[in-house]
KEVOVEX-389117 format. One record per residue (C-alpha): x, z, y; residue in one letter; residue number from 1. Coordinates in steps of 0.02 Angstrom, whole numbers, always signed. Example, Ala and Ser with C-alpha at 12.3 -4.5 7.8 and 13.67 -1.06 7.14 Angstrom:
BEGIN
[pt [+615, +390, -225], 'a', 1];
[pt [+684, +357, -53], 's', 2];
//
This chain:
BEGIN
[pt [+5443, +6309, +5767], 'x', 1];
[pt [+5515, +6189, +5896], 'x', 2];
[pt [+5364, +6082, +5988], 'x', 3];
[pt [+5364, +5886, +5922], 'x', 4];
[pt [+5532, +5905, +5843], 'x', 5];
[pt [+5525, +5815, +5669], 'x', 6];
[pt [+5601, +5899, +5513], 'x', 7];
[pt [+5628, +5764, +5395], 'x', 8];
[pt [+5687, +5820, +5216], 'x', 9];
[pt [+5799, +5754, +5094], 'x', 10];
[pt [+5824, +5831, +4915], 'x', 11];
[pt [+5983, +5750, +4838], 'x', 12];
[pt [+6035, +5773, +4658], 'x', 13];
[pt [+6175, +5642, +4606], 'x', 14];
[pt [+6117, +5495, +4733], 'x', 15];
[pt [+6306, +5441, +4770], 'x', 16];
[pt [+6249, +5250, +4766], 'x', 17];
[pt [+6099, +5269, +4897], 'x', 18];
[pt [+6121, +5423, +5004], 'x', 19];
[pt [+6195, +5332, +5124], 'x', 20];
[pt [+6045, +5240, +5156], 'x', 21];
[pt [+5926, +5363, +5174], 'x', 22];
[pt [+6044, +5454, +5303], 'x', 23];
[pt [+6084, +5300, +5397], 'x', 24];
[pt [+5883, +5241, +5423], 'x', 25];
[pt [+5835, +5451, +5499], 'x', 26];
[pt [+5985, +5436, +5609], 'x', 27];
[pt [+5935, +5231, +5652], 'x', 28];
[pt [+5730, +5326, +5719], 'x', 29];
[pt [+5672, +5259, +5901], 'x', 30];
[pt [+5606, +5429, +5900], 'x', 31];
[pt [+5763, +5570, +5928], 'x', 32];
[pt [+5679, +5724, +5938], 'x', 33];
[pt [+5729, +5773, +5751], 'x', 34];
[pt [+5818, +5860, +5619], 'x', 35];
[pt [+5893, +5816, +5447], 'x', 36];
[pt [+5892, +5947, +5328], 'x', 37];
[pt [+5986, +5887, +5162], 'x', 38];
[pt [+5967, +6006, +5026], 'x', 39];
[pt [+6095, +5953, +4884], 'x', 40];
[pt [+6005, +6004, +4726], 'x', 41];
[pt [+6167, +6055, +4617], 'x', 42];
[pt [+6245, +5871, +4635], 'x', 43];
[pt [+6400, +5834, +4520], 'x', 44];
[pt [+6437, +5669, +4578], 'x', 45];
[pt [+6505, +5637, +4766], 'x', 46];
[pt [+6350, +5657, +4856], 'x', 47];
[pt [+6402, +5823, +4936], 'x', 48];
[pt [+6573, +5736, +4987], 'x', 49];
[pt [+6457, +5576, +5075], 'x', 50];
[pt [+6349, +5694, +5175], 'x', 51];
[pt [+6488, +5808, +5240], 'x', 52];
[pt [+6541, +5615, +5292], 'x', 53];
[pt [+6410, +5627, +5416], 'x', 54];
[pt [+6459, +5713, +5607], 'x', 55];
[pt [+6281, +5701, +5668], 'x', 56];
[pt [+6223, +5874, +5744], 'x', 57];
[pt [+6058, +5837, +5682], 'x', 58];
[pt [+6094, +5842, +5505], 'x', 59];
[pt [+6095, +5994, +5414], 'x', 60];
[pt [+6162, +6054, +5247], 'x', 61];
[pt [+6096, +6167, +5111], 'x', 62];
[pt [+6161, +6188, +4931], 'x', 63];
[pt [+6090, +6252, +4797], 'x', 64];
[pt [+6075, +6252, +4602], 'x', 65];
[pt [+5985, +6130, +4527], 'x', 66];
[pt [+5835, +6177, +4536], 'x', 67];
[pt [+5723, +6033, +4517], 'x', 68];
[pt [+5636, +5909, +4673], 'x', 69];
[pt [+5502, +6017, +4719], 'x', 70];
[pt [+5605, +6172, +4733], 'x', 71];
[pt [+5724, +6071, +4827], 'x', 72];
[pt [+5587, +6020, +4975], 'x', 73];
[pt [+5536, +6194, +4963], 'x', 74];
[pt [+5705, +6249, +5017], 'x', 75];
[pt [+5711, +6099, +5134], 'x', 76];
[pt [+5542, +6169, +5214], 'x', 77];
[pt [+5623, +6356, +5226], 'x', 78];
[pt [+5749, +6295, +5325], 'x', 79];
[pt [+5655, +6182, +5433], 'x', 80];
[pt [+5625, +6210, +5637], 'x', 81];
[pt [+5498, +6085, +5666], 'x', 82];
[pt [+5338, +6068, +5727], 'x', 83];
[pt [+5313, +5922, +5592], 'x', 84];
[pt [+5377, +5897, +5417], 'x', 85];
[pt [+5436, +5729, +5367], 'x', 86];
[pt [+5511, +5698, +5174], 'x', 87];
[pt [+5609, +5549, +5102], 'x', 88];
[pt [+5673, +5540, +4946], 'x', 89];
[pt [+5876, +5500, +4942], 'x', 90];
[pt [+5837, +5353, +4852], 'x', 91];
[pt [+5745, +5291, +4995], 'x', 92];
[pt [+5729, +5234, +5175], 'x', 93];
[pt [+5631, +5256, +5324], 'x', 94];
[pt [+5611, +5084, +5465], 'x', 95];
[pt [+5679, +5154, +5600], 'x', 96];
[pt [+5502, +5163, +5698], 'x', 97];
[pt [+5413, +5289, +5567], 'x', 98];
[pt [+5438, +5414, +5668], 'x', 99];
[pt [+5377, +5343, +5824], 'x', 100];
[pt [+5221, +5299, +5760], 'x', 101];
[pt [+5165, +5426, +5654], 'x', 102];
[pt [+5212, +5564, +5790], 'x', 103];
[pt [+5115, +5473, +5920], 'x', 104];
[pt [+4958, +5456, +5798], 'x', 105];
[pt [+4994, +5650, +5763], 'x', 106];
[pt [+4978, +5685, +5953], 'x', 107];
[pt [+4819, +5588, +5992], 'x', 108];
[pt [+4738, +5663, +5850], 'x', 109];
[pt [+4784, +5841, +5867], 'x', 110];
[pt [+4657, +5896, +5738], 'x', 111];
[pt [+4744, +5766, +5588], 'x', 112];
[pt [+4826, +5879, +5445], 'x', 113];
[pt [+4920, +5737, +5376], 'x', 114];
[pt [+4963, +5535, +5448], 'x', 115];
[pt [+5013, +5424, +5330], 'x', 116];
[pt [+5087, +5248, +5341], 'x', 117];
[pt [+5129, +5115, +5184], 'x', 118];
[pt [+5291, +5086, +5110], 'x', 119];
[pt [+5367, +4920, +5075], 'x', 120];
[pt [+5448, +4917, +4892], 'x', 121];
[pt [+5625, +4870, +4882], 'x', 122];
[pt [+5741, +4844, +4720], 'x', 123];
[pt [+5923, +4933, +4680], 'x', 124];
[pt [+6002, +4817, +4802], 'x', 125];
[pt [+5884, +4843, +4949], 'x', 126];
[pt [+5783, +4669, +4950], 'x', 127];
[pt [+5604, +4679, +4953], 'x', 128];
[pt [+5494, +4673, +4799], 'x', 129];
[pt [+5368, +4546, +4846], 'x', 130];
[pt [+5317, +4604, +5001], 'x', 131];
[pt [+5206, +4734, +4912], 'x', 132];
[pt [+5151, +4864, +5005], 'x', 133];
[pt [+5072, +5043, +4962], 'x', 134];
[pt [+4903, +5040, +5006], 'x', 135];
[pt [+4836, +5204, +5130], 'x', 136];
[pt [+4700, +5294, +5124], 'x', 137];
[pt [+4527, +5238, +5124], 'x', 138];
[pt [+4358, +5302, +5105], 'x', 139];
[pt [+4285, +5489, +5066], 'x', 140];
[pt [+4431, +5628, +5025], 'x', 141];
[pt [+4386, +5651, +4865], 'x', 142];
[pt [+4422, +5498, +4811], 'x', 143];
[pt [+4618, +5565, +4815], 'x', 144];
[pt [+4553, +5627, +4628], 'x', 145];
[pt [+4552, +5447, +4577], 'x', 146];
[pt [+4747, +5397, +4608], 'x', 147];
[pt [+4883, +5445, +4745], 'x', 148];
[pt [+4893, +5325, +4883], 'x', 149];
[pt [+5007, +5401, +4973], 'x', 150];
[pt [+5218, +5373, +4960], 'x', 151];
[pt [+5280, +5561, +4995], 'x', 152];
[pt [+5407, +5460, +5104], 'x', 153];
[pt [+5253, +5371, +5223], 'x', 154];
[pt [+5204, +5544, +5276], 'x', 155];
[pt [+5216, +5659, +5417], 'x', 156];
[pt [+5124, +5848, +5407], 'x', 157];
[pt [+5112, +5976, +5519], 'x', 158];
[pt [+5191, +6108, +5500], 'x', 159];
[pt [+5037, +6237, +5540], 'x', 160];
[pt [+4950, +6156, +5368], 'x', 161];
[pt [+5112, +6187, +5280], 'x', 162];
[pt [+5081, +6337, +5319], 'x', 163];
[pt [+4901, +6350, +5264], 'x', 164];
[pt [+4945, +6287, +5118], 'x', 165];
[pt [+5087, +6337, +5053], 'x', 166];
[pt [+5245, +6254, +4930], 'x', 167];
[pt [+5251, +6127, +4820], 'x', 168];
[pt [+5197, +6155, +4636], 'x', 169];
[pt [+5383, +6163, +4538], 'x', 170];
[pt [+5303, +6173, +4375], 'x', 171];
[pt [+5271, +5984, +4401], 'x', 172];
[pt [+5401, +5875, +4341], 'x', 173];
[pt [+5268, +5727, +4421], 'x', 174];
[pt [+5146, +5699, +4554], 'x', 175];
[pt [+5191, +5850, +4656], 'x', 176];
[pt [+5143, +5756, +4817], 'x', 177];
[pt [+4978, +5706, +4735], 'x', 178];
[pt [+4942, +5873, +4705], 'x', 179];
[pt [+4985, +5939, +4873], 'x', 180];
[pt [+4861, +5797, +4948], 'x', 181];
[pt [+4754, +5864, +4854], 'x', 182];
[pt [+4747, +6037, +4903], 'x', 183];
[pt [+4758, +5995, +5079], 'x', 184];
[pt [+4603, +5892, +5071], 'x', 185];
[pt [+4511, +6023, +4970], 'x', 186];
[pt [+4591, +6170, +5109], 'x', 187];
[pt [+4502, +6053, +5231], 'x', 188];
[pt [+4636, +5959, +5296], 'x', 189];
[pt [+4608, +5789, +5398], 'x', 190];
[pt [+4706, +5670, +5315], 'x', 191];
[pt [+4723, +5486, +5394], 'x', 192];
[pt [+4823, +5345, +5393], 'x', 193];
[pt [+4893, +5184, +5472], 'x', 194];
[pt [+4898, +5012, +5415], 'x', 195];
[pt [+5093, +4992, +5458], 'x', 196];
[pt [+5230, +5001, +5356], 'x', 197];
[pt [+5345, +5153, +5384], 'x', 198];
[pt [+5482, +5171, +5240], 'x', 199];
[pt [+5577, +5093, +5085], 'x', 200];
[pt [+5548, +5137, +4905], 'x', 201];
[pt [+5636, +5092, +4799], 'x', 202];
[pt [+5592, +5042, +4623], 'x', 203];
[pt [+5724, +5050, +4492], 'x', 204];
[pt [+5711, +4973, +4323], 'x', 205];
[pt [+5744, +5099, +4221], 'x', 206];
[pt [+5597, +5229, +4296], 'x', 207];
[pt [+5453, +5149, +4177], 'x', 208];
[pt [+5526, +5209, +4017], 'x', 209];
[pt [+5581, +5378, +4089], 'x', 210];
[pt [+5448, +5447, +4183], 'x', 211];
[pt [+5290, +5357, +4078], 'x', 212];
[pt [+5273, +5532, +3953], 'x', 213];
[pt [+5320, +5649, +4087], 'x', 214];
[pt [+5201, +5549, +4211], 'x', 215];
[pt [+5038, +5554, +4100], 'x', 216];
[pt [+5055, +5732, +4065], 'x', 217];
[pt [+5091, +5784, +4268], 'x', 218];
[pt [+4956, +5673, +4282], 'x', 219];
[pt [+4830, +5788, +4170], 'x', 220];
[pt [+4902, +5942, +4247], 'x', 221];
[pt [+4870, +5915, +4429], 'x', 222];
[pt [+4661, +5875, +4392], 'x', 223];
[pt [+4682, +6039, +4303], 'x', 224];
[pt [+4720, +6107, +4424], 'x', 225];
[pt [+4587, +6027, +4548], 'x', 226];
[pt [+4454, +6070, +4448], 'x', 227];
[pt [+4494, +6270, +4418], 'x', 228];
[pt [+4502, +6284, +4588], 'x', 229];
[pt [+4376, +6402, +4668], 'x', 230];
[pt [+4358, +6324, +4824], 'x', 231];
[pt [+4327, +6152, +4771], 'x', 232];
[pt [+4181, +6047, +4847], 'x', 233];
[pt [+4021, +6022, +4750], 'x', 234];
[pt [+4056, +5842, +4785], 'x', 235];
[pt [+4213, +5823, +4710], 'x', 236];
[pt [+4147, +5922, +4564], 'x', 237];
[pt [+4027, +5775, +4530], 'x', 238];
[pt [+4164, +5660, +4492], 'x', 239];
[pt [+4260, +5767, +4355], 'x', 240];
[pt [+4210, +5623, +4236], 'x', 241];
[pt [+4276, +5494, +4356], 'x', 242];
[pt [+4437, +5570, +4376], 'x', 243];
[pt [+4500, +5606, +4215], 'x', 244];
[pt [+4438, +5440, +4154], 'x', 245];
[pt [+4567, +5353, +4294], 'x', 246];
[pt [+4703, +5463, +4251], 'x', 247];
[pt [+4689, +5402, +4052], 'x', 248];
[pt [+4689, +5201, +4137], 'x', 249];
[pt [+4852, +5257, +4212], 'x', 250];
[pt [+4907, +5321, +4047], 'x', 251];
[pt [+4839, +5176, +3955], 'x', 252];
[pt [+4951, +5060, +4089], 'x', 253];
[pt [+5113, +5158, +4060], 'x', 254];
[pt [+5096, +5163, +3847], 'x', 255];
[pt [+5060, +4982, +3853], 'x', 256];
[pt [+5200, +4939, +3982], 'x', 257];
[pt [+5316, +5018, +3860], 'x', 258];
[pt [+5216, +4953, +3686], 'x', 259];
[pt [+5159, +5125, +3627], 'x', 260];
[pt [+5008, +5019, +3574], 'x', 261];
[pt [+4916, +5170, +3486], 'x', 262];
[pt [+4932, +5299, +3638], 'x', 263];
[pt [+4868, +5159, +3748], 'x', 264];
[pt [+4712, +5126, +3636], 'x', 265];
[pt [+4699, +5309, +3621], 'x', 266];
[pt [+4690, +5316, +3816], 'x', 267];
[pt [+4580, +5182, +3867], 'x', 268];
[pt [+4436, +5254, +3711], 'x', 269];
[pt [+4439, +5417, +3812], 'x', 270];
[pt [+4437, +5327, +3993], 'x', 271];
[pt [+4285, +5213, +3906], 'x', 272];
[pt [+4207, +5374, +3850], 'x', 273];
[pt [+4202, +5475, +4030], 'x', 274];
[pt [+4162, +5302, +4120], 'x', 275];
[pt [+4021, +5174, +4047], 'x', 276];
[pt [+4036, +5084, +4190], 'x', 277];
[pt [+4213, +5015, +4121], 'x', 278];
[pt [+4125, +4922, +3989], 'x', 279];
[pt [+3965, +4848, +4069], 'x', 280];
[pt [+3929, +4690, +4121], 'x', 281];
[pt [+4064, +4634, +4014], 'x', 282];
[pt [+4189, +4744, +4044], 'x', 283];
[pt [+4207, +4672, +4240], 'x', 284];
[pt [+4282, +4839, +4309], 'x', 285];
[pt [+4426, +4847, +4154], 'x', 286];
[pt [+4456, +4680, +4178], 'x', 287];
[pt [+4489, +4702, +4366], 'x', 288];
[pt [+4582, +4859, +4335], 'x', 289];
[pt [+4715, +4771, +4217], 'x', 290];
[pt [+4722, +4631, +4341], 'x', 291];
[pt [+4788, +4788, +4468], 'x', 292];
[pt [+4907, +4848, +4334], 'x', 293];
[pt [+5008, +4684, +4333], 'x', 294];
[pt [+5044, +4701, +4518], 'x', 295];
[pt [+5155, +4842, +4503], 'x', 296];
[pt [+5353, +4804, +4472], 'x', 297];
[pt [+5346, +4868, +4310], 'x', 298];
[pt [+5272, +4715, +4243], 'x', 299];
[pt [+5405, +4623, +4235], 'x', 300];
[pt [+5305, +4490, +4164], 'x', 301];
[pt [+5122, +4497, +4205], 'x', 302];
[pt [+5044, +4359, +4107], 'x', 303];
[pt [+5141, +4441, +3961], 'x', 304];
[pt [+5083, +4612, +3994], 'x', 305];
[pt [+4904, +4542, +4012], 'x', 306];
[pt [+4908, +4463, +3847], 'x', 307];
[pt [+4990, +4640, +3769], 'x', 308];
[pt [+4853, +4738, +3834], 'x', 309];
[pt [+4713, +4614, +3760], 'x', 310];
[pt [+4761, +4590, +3617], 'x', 311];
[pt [+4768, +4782, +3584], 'x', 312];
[pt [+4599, +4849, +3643], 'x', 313];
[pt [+4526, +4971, +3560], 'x', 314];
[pt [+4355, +4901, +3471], 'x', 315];
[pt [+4259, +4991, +3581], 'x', 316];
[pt [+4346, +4859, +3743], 'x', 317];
[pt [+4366, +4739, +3600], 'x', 318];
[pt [+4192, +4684, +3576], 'x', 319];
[pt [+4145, +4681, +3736], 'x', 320];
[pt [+4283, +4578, +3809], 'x', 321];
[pt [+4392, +4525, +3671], 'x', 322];
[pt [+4287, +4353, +3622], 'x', 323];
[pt [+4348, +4285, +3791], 'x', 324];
[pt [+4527, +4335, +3808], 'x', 325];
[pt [+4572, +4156, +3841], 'x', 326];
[pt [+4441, +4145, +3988], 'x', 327];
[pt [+4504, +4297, +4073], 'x', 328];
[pt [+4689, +4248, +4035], 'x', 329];
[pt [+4646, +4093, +4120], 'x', 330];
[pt [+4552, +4149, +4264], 'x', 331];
[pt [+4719, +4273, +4276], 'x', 332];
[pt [+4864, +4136, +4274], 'x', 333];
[pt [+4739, +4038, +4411], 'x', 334];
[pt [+4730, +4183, +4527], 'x', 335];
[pt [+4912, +4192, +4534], 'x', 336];
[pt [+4931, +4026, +4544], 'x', 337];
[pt [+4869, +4019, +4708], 'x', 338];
[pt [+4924, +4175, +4754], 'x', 339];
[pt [+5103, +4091, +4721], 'x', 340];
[pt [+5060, +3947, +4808], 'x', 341];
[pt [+5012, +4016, +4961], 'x', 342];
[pt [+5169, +4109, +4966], 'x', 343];
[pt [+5271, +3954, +4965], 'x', 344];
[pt [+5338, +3990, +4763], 'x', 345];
[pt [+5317, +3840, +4717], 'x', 346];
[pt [+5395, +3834, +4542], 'x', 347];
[pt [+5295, +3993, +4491], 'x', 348];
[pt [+5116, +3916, +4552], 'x', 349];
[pt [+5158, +3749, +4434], 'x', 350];
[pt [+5183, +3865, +4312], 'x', 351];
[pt [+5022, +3960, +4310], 'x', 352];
[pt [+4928, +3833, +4362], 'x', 353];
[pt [+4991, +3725, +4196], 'x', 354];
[pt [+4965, +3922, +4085], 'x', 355];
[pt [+4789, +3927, +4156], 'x', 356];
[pt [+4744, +3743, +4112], 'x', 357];
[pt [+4821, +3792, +3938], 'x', 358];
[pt [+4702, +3936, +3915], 'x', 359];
[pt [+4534, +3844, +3971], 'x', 360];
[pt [+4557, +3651, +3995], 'x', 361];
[pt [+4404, +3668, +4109], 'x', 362];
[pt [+4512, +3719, +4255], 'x', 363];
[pt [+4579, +3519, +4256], 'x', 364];
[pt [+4404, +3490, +4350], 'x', 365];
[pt [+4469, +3598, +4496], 'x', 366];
[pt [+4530, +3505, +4616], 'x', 367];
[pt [+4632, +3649, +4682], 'x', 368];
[pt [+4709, +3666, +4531], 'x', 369];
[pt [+4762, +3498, +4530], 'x', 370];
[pt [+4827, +3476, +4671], 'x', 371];
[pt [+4923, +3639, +4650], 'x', 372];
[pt [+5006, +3534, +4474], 'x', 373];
[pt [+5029, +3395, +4574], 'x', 374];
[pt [+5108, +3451, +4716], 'x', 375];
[pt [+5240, +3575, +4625], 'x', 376];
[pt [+5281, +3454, +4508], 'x', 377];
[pt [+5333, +3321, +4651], 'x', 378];
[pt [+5447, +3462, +4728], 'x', 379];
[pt [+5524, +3501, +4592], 'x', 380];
//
């Protein structure tokens, strides 16, 4: 183990079209203490040919057969030097002063397990995806149980945890890093983060209808395994309920992205069941959880997906909330409205502004919202 030298791992399995990134942003770091450790996962496209491209002597090459991702950062961590382990996906990219930052938060906080940044989300040709970030981590530890806030690619861990805890899970075909978090956290480890930004990830269009079966069940697996654990908290034990009634929102938001409409209903009964809460006062938390849902890339069209996902409740969300579908759709298409306008979109705040008015005409006594019509149509 070589003192402050950063391991940063790449699996690779067929990413001719973006390895090049990923290489380029380790090699572009302010901070040069580190090494690359590449570990082609059984490639049979000309990503083995593009990283023997490379002349760096930091950069390091291991082959194997394909074996899956986890197994491949396993490998990656076997034949890693360094006193910290960075990862990033080959899809991905780091800004050149992650490792700057989250090295010198490392070393002022020598008892930190984990540092974590936020990503910024970029599309298949590397421009930014709104300007959304990850968010970090807030609050108690076990509220990990509840979602993963971390981008594998935002982290840096030291290498004595790894240690302490072990591998990643390679029967998980999803949320390996979630489940890793996890069992830090439960181990004991101090995980923190920062508000910066430290990498790329990159969204592709394709990954909703892919990964949304294999996600949900991962998803399942991992609080299975949380909650056999012997050594976990009595607090975290408390929110069982809590947990697995998130994990069937997230599956609700994937079968509904994809118009499964009966696994989504079958999801968000369950979630309803474990969680009251979801359904009092009517139904304010599911209605600010849906909101959430059309942040994320996915929804191509959010107002769309909204209106998909209310119109298909199951009756037990359906008589609590479905009698004003047009208020919330409204209150929806405002928000974003403004949210648009702030950003300087102008045609897409007209837009929702004139969608909200359509949904409940009593928005045309806002003089925001007025001015917001107004004002976009003059620029048009």
């Amino acid at each position: 183990m070589i003192e402050n030298l950063v391991s940063v791992i790449i699996p690779a399995y067929n990413q001719a079209q973006y390895i090049n990134y990923a290489i380029d942003s380790v090699i572009a770091q302010s901070y040069n203490k580190w090494e690359c450790v590449i570990v082609d996962d059984g490639s049979t496209d000309t990503t083995r040919k593009i990283i023997h491209s490379y002349a760096h002597p930091g950069i390091k090459y291991v082959h194997q057969q394909n074996q899956g991702l986890s197994a491949a950062r396993n490998t990656g961590i076997a034949s890693a030097q360094g006193e910290f382990l960075s990862f990033l996906d080959s899809d991905d990219g780091f800004k050149p002063d992650n490792l700057m930052l989250l090295v010198s938060e490392m070393n002022n906080y020598p008892g930190l397990a984990l540092i974590a940044g936020r990503s910024i989300m970029i599309d298949d040709n590397n421009q930014l995806i709104d300007q959304k970030f990850k968010q970090g981590i807030s609050g108690e530890s076990y509220q990990l149980l509840f979602e993963n806030p971390i981008n594998i690619g935002n982290v840096l861990l030291r290498r004595s945890w790894q240690e302490k805890i072990g591998l990643f899970d390679t029967k998980l075909r999803s949320y390996e890093d979630w489940d890793y978090w996890l069992r830090l956290a439960i181990a004991g480890g101090k995980i923190a983060s920062i508000p910066e930004p430290v990498s790329y990830y990159r969204f592709h269009g394709d990954q909703m209808t892919r990964n949304a079966s294999q996600m949900t069940k991962a998803s399942f697996e991992v609080l299975t395994n949380v909650f056999v654990n012997p050594l976990l908290p009595a607090q975290w034990l408390q929110h069982k309920d809590t947990a697995y009634s998130h994990a069937h929102l997230r599956a609700a938001a994937n079968a509904y992205l994809i118009e499964d409409i009966i696994t989504a209903r079958e999801h968000l009964k369950e979630a309803s069941r474990l969680n009251p809460h979801l359904c009092e006062d009517g139904g304010k938390l599911f209605i600010q959880k849906t909101f959430g849902w059309t942040e994320i890339p996915k929804a191509k069209d959010p107002l769309q997906f909204l209106t998909t996902i209310y119109n298909n409740l199951p009756e037990v969300l359906d008589h609590e909330i479905g009698r004003k579908k047009n208020a919330i759709f409204a209150d929806f298409a405002i928000q974003k409205a403004f949210q648009y306008f702030q950003n300087q979109q102008y045609n897409q705040a007209g837009k929702f502004a004139r969608k909200g008015v359509q949904y409940d005409r009593k928005w045309l006594r806002n003089r925001g919202v007025l001015s917001i019509i107004v004002q976009t149509w003059i620029k048009k």
